[in-house]
N, C-alpha and C positions, 0 to 999 in steps of 0.2 A: 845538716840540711837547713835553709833559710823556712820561716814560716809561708806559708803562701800568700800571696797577693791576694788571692778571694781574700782570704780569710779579714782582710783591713775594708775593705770595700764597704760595709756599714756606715764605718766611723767618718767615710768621707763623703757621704751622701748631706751631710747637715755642713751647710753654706757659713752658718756662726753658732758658737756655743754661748751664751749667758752663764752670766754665774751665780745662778741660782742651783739649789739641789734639784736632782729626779726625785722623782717619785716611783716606784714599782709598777712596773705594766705587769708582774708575773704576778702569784700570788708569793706573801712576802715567806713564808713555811718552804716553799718549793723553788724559789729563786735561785738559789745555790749561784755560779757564777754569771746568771743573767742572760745567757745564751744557750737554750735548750730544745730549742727547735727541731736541731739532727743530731741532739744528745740522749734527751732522756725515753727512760724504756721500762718499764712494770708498769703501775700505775701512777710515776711522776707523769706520765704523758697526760694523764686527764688535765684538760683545758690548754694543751699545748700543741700536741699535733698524735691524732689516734693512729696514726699511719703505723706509728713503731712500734704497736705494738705487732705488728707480723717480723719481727725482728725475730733473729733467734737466740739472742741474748738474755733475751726475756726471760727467768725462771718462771718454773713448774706454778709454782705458787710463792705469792709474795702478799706481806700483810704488814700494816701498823695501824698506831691508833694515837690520835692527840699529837698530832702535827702541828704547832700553832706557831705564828708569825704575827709582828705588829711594829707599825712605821709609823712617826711623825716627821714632818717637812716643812718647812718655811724658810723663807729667805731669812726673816731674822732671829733663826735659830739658835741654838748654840747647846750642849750637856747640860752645862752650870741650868742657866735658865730655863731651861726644859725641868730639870728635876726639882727647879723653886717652886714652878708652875704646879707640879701635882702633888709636892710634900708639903709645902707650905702653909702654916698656922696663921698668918699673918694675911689679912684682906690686902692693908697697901703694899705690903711686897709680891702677892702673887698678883694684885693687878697691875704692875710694873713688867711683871714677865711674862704678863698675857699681853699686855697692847704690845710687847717689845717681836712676840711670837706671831701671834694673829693679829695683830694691826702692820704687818710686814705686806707689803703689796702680794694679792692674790690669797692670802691669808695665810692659815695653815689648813694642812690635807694631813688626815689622817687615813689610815686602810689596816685591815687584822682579816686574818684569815685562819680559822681551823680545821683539821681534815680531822673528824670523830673518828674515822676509821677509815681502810683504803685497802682494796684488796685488787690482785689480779689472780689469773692463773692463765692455765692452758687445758682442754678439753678435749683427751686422747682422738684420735682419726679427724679431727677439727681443726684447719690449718688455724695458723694464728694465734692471739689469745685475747682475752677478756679484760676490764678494770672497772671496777665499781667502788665508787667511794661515798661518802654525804658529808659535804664541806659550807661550815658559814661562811659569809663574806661581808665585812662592810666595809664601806668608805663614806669617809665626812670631810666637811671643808667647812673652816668660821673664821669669820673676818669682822675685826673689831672698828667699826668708824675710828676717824683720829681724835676724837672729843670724848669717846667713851670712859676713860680714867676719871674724868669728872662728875660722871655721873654716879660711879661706883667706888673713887675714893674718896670724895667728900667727909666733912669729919662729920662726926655727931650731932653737930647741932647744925648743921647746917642742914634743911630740908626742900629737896626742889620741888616744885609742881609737877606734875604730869606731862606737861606741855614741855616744860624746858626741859626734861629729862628724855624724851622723847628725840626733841633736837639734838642733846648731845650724845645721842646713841645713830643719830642719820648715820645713813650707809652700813651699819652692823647686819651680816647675812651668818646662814646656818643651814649647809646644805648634811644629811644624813639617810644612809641607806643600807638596810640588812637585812640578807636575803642568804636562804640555804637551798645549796646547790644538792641534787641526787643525780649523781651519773652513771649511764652505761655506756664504753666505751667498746669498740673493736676495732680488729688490725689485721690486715692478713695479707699475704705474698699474691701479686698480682700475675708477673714472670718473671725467669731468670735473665740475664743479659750475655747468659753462653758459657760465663764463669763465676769462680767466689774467692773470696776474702782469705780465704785458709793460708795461702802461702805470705803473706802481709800479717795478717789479724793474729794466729794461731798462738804464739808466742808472746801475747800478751795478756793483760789481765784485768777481769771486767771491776768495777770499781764496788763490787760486793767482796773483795776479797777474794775471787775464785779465778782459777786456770780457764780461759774462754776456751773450753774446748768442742763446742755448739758456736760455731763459727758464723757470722752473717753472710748467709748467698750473695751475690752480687746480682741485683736485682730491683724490681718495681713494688713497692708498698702502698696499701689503700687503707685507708681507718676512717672511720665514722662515730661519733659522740652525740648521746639525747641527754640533756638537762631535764628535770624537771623542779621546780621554781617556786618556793614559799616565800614570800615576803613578810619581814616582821615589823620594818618599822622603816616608814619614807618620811621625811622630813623637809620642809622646801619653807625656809622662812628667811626676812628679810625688815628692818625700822626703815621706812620711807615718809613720814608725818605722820606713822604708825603702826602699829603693826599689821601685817602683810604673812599670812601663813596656809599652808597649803599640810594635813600633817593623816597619816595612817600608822597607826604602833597598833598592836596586837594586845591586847587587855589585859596579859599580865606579865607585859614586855619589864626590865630584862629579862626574868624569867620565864622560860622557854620548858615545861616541865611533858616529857612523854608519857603516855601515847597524844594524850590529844593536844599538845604543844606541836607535835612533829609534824603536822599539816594543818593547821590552826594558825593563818594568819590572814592579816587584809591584803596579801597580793600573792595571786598565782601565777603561774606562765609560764614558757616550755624554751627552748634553745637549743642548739645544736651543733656539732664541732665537724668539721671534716678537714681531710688532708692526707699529702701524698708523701712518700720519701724516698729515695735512692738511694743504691751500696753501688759502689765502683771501689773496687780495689780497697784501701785504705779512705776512701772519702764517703761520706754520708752527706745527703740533701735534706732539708724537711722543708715543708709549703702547705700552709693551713689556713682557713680563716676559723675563727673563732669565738661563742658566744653571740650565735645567731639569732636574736629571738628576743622576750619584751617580756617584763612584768602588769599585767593588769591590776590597780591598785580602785578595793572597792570597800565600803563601809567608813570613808574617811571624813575629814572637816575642814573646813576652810574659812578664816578669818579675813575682815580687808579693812584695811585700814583705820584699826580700833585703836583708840587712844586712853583708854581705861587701864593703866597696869598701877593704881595705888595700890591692890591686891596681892599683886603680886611682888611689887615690893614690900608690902608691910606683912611676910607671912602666909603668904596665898600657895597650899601646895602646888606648885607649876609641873611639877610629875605628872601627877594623877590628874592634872585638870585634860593634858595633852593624852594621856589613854583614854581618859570618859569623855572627850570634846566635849571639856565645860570650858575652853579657854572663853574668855571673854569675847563679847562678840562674832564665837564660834557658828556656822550653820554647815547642817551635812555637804560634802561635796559628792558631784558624780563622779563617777568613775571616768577610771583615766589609766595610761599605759605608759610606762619608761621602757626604753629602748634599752638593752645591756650596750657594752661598748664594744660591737665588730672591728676585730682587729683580722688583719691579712698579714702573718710569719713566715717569714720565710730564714732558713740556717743553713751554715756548711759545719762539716766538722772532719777534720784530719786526725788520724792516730800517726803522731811527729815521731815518736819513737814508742816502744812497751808498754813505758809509764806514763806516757805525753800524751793529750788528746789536749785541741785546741779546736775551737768553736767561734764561728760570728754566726748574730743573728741580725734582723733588719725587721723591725715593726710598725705597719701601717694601719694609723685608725682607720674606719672607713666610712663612721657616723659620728654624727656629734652626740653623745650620752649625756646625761645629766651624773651620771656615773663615774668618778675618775675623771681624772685627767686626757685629753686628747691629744697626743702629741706623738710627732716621728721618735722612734726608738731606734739608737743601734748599740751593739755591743759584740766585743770582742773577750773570750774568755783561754782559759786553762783548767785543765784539771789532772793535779799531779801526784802520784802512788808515792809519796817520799817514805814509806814502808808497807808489806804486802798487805797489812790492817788499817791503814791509817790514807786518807786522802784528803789531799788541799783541795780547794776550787777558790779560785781569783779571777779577775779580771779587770775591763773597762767599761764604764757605762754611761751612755750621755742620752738627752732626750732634747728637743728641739723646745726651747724655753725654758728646760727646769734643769741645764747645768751637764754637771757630771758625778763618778762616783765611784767607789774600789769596791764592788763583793769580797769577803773573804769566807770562808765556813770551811768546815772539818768535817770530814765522816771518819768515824774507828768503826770497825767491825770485828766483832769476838766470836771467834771459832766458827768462821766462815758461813754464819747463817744470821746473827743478830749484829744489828746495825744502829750508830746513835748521830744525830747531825748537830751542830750551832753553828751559827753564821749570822753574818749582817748584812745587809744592802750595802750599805758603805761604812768601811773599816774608819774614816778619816771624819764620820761625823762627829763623832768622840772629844775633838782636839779641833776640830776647827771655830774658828771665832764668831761663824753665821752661815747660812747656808746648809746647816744642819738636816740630814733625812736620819736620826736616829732611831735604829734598826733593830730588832732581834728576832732570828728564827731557832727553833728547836724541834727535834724528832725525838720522842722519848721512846719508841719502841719502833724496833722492823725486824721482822722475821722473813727472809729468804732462803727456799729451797729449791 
């Protein structure tokens, strides 16, 4: 049997690809082959489409914990220089592999996501079922003017002013944002469509390792997701004749220590997921929009066009001045709101044979965020049982401006209830010359019953 025609329909919606990398529209922990819209079902559906959770695929109960993901991207990426960039002892060799990475047009973007814990279940005479998880989230972007290597390799004796240091830093920006998600999700069966899945589905096997003998109806699905929204740390800066900063961090940012860490920060605000999915025979639909809603960021500071950083070059803790806004020239700012990034999902997905399910999705931003990247998404996946414990996910992934890319990741599962994932965004950033999105996700624990 040929794949179906839906299923390529994504990939030809974008007019030209560039060849530059993606970047992750999913979170990079939960990405697996990039198209999960009318795939995933426990609580991978948080932030993707709650619809499925009325599936009945969906086990009784399902749990993990330390889910965590993390992407770097630039056009002029590469391994090698990526890992000078963060291991490197050496001033003028990592600042060779910073202007070569973040002085790359549009910079670099970075994004990390961890899921601390993630549970679903189901809630006997209660159709449907439940997912609640608390997932951090950041993403950042830094882009190094083309003059900056002179201001930060210069030798020893050579000392600039403020002013000229100043210039050779023009156009150096630093955008930064991290915020913890708490979600409640539901899902539940809306109607039948007269029939179900059983004589198609029955005989195959769900990618926990188990007999789907809990068949999906063939039918209408509704799911509904609340965020609620701690911001720890927004960052909004920019050398323009000066420095130029907009910043809120949480006072004892990185560390995030509970109880009063876990809702102790400068931005609060609320969000919401909804969405719908379909079972016909062998196919699945899903159609969401996503992360609906805005952080309000209060108690922050705002600097404009200060040219005072002999401080900070000679010594000046730049940490702590950015928690206690002592930066120079700092004054409190008002409050103020970012928008998260409204995306509108839409997937299909076919069970091709037992072991075979193949997936496209198609993703429309539908604001511009200060958050991530904005760009059209498609992607065409697989995900294949090549033994009853063991499953592939691959596929293709392009985004309108930032290229293309190979997922690849593995799930093993032991003794049909404990599950472990690794994967990448793109298997090919490894080896390729620039263009680099180098990737890694991991699930250290999942327990399915």
């Amino acid at each position: 049997m040929k794949i179906p025609f839906l299923l390529l329909i994504p990939l030809l919606l974008f007019p030209e690809i560039s060849r530059e990398q993606i970047q992750a529209v999913l979170p990079v922990g939960t990405a697996k082959d990039g198209s999960l819209t009318a795939v995933a079902y426990d609580w991978e559906v948080i932030g993707v489409n709650p619809a499925n959770l009325g599936w009945q695929v969906n086990h009784k109960f399902s749990f993990t914990v330390l889910d965590a993901g993390v992407s770097a991207q630039s056009e002029g990426n590469n391994f090698p220089a990526f890992m000078n960039l963060i291991n490197s002892q050496n001033l003028i060799s990592s600042s060779n592999s910073s202007q070569q990475i973040l002085g790359a047009p549009r910079g670099m973007n970075i994004s990390a996501d961890i899921n601390w814990f993630a549970v679903s279940f189901r809630i006997p005479k209660i159709p449907g079922a439940f997912a609640i998880n608390m997932r951090d989230r950041v993403w950042g972007n830094g882009f190094l003017g083309p003059n900056t290597p002179l201001a930060v390799g210069n030798g020893e004796n050579q000392i600039f002013s403020d002013q000229a240091t100043l210039v050779f830093l023009s156009s150096t920006s630093v955008q930064y944002t991290h915020y913890r998600e708490i979600n409640i999700d539901y899902g539940l069966p809306l109607f039948k469509f007269g029939g179900d899945g059983t004589t198609d589905i029955n005989k195959c096997f769900t990618f926990s390792g188990q007999k789907n003998v809990n068949t999906d109806q063939d039918g209408l699905y509704a799911g509904i997701g609340f965020k609620y929204l701690i911001g720890y740390a927004n960052i909004n800066a920019n050398v323009d004749s000066g420095i130029n900063a907009v910043y809120n961090i949480n006072s004892s940012y990185p560390d995030i220590p509970p109880p009063k860490g876990l809702f102790n920060g400068p931005g609060h605000g609320y969000a919401f997921d909804v969405g719908l999915s379909a079972i016909y025979k062998r196919w699945k639909f899903g159609l969401s929009i996503t992360d609906i809603g805005s952080i309000t960021w209060k108690q922050g500071y705002v600097t404009f066009n200060d040219t005072t950083i002999y401080q900070i070059r000679h010594g000046s803790d730049l940490w702590n001045e950015l928690i206690n806004g002592t930066l120079a020239g700092s004054v409190p700012a008002s409050a103020y709101t970012t928008a998260l990034p409204y995306k509108l999902r839409a997937g299909v997905a076919f069970q091709w044979t037992p072991i075979v399910l193949v997936s496209a999705d198609f993703i429309d931003p539908l604001n511009t965020s200060p958050i991530g990247p904005n760009a059209l998404y498609g992607a065409v996946g697989a995900q294949i049982k090549i033994k009853r414990h063991v499953a592939v996910w691959t596929g293709f992934a392009t985004a309108q401006g930032y290229g293309w890319g190979i997922p690849l990741g593995f799930t093993f599962t032991v003794d049909k209830h404990f599950q472990f994932y690794l994967g990448t965004s793109d298997v090919t950033s490894y080896i390729r010359p620039r263009d680099a999105d180098v990737s890694l996700a991991v699930w250290m624990f999942r327990y399915n019953l």
